[in-house]
Structure formats: C-alpha cells, structure tokens
C-alpha positions as CSV (number, residue, x, y, z in Angstrom):
1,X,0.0,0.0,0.0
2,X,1.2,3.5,-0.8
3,X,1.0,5.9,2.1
4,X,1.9,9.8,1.7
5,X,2.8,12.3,4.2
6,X,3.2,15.9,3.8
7,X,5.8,17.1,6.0
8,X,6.0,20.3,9.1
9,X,9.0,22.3,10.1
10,X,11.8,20.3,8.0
11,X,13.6,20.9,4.3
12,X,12.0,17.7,3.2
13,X,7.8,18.1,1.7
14,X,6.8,14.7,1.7
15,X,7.5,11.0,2.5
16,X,6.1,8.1,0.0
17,X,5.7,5.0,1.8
18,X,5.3,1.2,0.1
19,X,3.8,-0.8,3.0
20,X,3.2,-4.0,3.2
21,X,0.0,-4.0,5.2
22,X,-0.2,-7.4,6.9
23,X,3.2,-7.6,8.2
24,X,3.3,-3.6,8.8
25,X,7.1,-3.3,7.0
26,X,8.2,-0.9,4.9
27,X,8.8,-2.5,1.5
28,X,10.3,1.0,0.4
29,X,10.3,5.2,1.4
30,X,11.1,8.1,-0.8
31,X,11.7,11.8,1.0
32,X,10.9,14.3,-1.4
33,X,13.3,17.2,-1.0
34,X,15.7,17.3,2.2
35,X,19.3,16.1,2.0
36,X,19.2,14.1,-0.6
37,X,22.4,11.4,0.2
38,X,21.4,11.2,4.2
39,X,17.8,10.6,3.4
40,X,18.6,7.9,0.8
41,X,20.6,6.5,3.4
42,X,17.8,6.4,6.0
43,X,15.7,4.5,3.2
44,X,18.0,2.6,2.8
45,X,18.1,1.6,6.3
46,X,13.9,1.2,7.1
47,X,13.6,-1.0,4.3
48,X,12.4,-4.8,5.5
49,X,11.8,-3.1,9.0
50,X,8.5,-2.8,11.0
51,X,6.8,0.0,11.2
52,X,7.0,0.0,15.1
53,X,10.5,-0.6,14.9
54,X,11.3,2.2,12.8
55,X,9.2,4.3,15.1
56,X,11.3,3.6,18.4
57,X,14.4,4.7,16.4
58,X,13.6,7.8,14.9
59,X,11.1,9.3,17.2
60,X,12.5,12.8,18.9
61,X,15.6,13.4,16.7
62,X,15.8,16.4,16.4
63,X,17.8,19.1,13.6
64,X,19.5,21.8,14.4
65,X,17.1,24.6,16.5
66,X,14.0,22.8,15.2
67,X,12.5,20.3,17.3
68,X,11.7,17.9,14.6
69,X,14.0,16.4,11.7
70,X,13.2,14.1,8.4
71,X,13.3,11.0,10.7
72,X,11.5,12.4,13.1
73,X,9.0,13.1,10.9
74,X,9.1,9.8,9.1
75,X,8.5,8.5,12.9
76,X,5.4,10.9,13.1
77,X,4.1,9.3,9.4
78,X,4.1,6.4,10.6
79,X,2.5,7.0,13.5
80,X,-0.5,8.3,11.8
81,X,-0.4,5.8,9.7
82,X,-0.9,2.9,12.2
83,X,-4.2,5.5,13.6
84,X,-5.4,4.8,10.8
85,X,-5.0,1.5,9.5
C-alpha cells in the first residue's frame, strides 16, 4: 500500500511510503526534497523493517534549532499511519 505524508518544520515536503500492510514493513520510502544522500541512506536503512520498529528509532531526533527532523517526521508518518489503519 502507498502511504503519503506531507511534512512540518523540515527541508524535506513529503514522505512516500510502500507498506506491506499485513506484516506492517516498509517494503520502500522516498523523501521528497531534504538532504538528498542522508535521506537515501535512511531509506535505505527502514527497508524490510516494522513500522513499530522504525518508530522507536527515529522518534524525537531532532535538527538543528528545530525540534523535529526528516526521521522524526518519518517517525510521526508512521505514527498516523498505524491511527489509521
């Protein structure tokens, strides 16, 4: 299932989610904008993880002055998504 998040308070507008919803792993995620290598990298990384998982990791990082960051927010994605589904 494709999931899409618009992003708050961070260089990066949107996160694209493939989810496989029985397992609740990420099957693949694309940041739109951001820093492009680091985000890669974090996509990299989520990939074959569960969503709960991912959350414990990435939850409260923070960047810079802002108290949020890309994984944060991908942490707060999929968060809403599990409301939801």
């Amino acid at each position: 299932m494709e999931y899409r998040y618009k992003t708050n308070g961070v260089c990066s507008t949107e996160i694209i989610f493939d989810i496989d919803e029985k397992t609740k792993v990420i099957n693949d995620l694309k940041v739109i904008n951001g820093c492009n290598g680091n985000l890669k990298g974090i996509s990299a990384l989520v990939k074959g993880m569960k969503i709960e998982d991912i959350i414990s990791k990435l939850e409260g990082i923070t960047c810079g002055f802002r108290n949020t960051s890309c994984p944060d927010q991908i942490a707060m994605a999929l968060k809403e998504y599990l409301n939801n589904y």
